[in-house]
Every structure is written in C-alpha cells, then in structure tokens.
C-alpha positions as CSV (number, residue, x, y, z in Angstrom):
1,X,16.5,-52.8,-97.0
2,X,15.0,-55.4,-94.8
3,X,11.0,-54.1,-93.4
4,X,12.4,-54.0,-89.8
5,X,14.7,-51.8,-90.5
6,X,12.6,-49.4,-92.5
7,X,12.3,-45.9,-91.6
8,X,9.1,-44.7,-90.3
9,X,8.9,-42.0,-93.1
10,X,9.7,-45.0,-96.1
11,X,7.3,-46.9,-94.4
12,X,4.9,-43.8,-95.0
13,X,5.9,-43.4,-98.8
14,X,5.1,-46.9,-99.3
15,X,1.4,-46.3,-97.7
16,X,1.0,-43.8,-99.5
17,X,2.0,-46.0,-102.6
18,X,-1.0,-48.2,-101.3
19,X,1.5,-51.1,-100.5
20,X,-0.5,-53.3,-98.7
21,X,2.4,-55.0,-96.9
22,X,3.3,-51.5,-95.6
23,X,-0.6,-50.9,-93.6
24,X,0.4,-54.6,-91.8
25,X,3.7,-53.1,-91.0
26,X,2.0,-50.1,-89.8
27,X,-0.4,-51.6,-87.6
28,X,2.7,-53.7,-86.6
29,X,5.0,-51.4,-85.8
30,X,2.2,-48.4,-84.1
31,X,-0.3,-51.3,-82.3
32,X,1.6,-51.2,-79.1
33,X,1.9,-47.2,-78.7
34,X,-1.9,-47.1,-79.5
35,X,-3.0,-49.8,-77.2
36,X,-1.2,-48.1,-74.6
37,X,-2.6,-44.5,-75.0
38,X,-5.5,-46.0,-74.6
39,X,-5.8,-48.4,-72.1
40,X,-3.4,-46.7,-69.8
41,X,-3.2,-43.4,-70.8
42,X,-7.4,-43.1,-71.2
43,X,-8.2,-46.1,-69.2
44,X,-10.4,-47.0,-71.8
45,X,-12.2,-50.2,-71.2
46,X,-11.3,-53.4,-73.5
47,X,-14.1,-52.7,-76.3
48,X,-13.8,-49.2,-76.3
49,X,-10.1,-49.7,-76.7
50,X,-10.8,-52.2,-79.4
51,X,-13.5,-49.7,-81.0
52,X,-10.9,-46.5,-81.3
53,X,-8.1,-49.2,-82.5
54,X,-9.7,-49.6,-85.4
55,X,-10.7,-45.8,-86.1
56,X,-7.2,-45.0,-85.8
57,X,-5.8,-47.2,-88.4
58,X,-9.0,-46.6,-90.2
59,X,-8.1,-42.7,-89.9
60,X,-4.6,-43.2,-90.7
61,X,-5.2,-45.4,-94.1
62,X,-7.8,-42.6,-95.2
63,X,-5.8,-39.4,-94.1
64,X,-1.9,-40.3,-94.6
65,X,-1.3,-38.2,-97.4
66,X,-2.4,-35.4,-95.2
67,X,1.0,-35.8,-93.4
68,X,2.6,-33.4,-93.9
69,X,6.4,-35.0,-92.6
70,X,6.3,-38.6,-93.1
71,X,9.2,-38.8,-90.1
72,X,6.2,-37.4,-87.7
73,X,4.2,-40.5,-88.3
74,X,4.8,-41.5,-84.6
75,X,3.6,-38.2,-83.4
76,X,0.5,-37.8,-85.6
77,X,-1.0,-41.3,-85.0
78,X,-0.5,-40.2,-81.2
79,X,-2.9,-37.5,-81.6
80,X,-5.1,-38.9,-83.7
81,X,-5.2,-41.3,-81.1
82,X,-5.9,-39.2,-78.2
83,X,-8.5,-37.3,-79.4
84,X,-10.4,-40.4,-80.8
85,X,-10.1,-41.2,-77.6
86,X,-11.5,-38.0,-76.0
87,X,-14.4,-38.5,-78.2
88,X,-15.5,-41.7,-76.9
89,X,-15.0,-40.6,-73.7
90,X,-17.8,-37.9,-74.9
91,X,-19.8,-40.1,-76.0
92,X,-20.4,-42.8,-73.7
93,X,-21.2,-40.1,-70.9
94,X,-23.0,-37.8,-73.1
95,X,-25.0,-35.8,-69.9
96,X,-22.3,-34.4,-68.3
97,X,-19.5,-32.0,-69.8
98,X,-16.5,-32.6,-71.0
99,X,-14.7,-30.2,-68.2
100,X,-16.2,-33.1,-65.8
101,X,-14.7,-35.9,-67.3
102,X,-11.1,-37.2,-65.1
103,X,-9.4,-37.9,-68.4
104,X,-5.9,-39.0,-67.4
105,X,-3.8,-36.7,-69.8
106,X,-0.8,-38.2,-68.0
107,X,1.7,-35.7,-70.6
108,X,4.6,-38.1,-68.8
109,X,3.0,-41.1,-69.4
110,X,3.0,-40.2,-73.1
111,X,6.9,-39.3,-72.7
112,X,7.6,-43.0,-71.7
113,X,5.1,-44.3,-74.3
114,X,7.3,-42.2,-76.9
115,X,10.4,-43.4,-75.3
116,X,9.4,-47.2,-75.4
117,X,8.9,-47.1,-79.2
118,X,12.4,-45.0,-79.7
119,X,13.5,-48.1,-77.9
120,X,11.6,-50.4,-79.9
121,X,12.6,-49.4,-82.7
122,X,16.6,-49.3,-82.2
123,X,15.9,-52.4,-81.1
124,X,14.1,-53.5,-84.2
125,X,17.3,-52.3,-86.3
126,X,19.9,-55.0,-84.4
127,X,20.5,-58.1,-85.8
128,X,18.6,-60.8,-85.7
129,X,20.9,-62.2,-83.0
130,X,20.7,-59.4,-81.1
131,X,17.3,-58.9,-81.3
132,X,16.6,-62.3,-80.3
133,X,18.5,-62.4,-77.0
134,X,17.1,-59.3,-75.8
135,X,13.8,-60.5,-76.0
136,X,13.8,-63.4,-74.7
137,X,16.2,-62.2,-71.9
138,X,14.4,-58.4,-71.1
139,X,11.0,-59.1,-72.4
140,X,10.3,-63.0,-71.7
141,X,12.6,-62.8,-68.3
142,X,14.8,-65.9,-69.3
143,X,17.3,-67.0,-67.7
144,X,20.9,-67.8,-69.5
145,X,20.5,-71.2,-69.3
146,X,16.9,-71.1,-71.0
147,X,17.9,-68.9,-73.9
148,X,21.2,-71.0,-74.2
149,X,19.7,-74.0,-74.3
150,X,16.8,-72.5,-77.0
151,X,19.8,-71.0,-79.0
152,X,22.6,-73.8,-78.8
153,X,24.7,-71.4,-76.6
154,X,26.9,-72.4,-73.3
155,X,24.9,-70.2,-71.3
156,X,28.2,-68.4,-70.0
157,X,28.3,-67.0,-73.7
158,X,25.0,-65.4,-72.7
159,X,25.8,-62.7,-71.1
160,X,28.8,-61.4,-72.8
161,X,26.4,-61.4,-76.3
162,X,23.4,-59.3,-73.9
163,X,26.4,-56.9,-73.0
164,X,27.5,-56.6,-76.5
165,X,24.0,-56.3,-78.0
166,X,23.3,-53.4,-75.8
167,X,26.2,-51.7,-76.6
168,X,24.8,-51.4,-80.0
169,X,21.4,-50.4,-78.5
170,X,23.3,-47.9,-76.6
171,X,25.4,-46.6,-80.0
172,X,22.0,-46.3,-82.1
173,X,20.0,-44.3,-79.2
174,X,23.3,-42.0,-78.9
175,X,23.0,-41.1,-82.3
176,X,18.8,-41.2,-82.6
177,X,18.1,-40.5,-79.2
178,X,20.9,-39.3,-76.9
179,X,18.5,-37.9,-73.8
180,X,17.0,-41.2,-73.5
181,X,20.9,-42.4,-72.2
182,X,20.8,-39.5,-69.7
C-alpha cells in the first residue's frame, strides 16, 4: 500500500509501532487542519500558532496509544488542538477571565475544516495523474494550456481528464462521505 493511500487508523498503528516515517506522514497529512484551527479558527497570532503546532504533535507522539479508535485520529488531534489553544489564549491574558475572552469557536468553521481534509484525503487516494491535474488546476489556478504544456498534454485533453478525475472524487466521497455531495 502506497503512504498516500494509507488509512488514518494504519497510519496510527504504525505510530504506535514508533515508525518514524509514520510521525512525518502525520505531521504531513494533520499540519494543514491544525494550522487552520488555529489561525482562523483561534485567530492565534503567527508565534503563538507556531508555539501550540508544536505541542500538538508533541502531545500526539507522547499520548497516541491513549487513542482509543485509531480511525478518530482526525477528530482527537482537533481537540487536542482546540484546547491547546484555549490555553494559550489563557495565558497570554492571564488578568482577565476566561468568560471574557471572544474565542471564535466558529463550530461551522470546524465543519468545513473537517470537510476540507475528507476532501484531501479522497483526493490523496487518486492517481497520481489525477492528483496532479487537480492541483495544479483547483489549487495553483492554471489554466489548460499551462498544465498541458507542464504535462505534455494538448490542452483540449485537459478538461476531459479534470472531468474524469472528479468523477472519481465524486465516487470515493459517495462511498466515504456522501453528505459532503449534497
């Protein structure tokens, strides 16, 4: 089985097999979901957001055979996450109460986040192809004739490979994730 395509819970049984390829893949594959709880979910500033980062993936290397369902990695490092975060919110404004703080539990915000890494992931399971022409079409906003001249494509073969490629998105997140198609 090729890394991207691991599941989240083998990707927990070789952590907890001290695989040290698996923690990079960790980080890897949770980095972007923990960035964005908190810098846009806690509005945490650049440091602080650097500072709780690391605790997370400090916490989650110390603490993951406390799991208790390796396929609610996604879940757990999210709430680690969030209270980290609550707790240097605490700290850095130590006078005042915690009932004063505006912490921006945005619960939708956390729905999308969850959403995004469904995505990702489905995403991360296509073929290299596949994976390749989404990105640089949806996520580095090519254009058909950039990405057919970086692949060796006629550009007019572009389109029809981005239609077929999210077909197979679509067909994974039916079967992993069918309220996300709604």
């Amino acid at each position: 089985m090729l890394e991207h395509q691991l599941t989240d819970a083998g990707l927990v049984a070789r952590c907890r097999a001290r695989d040290p390829g698996a923690w990079d893949e960790m980080v890897g594959r949770f980095s972007r979901y923990v960035h964005a709880i908190l810098t846009q979910g806690f509005r945490l500033n650049d440091a602080d957001a650097e500072d709780v980062f690391q605790d997370v993936f400090a916490r989650t290397y110390e603490r993951i055979d406390s799991l208790r369902d390796d396929e609610a990695i996604r879940p757990w490092i999210g709430q680690l996450t969030r209270r980290l975060a609550i707790d240097r919110l605490r700290r850095r404004r130590p006078e005042a109460p915690f009932e004063e703080f505006e912490v921006p539990l945005d619960h939708e915000l956390h729905t999308r986040l969850d959403d995004a890494m469904t995505v990702q992931a489905a995403v991360a399971d296509l073929s290299s192809d596949c994976r390749e022409v989404i990105d640089r079409f949806f996520v580095n906003d090519q254009s058909y004739e950039t990405i057919g001249v970086a692949l060796g494509i006629p550009a007019g073969t572009i389109a029809s490979r981005i239609s077929r490629c999210l077909a197979r998105l679509r067909s994974a997140l039916s079967a992993s994730a069918p309220d996300l198609l709604v």
